[in-house]
N, C-alpha and C positions, 0 to 999 in steps of 0.2 A: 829087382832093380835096386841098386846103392841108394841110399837114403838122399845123397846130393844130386843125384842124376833123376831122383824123384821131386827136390825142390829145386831143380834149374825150368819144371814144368810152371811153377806160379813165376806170376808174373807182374811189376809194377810200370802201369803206363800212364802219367796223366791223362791222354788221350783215351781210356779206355775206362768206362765206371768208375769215371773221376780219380783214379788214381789207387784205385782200391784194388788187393791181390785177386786177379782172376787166374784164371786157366790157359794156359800158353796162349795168351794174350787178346782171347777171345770173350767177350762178354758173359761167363760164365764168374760170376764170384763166389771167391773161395766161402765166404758166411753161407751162401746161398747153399752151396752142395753139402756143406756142414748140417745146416738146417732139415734138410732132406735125409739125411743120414741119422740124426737126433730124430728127427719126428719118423724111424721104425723105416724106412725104404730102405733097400739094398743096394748096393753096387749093380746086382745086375738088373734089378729094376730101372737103375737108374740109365744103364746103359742103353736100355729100351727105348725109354725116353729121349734122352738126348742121343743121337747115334753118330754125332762126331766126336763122342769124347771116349775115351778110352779107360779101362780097371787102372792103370797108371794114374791115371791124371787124379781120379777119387783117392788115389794112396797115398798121391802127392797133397791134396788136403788137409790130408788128416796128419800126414809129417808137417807141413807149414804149421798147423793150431800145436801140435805139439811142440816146435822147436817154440813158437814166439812164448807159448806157455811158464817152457823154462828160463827163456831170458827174460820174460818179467818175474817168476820169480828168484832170478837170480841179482837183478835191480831191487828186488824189496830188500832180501837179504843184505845184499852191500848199504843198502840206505839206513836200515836197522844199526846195522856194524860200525856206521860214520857218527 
């Protein structure tokens, strides 16, 4: 799946865990699957577990923390630069 069609899956709702990026727009948030992924669980562990959510949507997490990753460090840089 295209890396944009991987983050069209997060989602920002104020309506939904206060406005914080979940999972196509379901109460699953992105820190939270992050967390499970850092603390050694798999993808398909995890799919065990929660069984509405799909090997997409964990890919899409982990493109989200990357993308914001480098627009903050692309904000430090520019700020350095100024």
């Amino acid at each position: 799946m295209e890396r944009s069609a991987l983050l069209d899956r997060i989602t920002l709702n104020p309506e939904v865990c206060h406005g914080k990026p979940t999972i196509r727009n379901k109460r699953y948030m992105v820190t939270s699957m992050l967390d499970y992924l850092a603390g050694g669980d798999t993808i398909d562990e995890l799919l065990e577990e929660f069984d509405d959510l799909e090997r997409d949507d964990f890919l899409a997490c982990i493109a989200y923390a990357n993308t914001m990753l480098k627009v903050g460090e692309s904000a430090i840089i520019h700020s350095i630069a100024a």
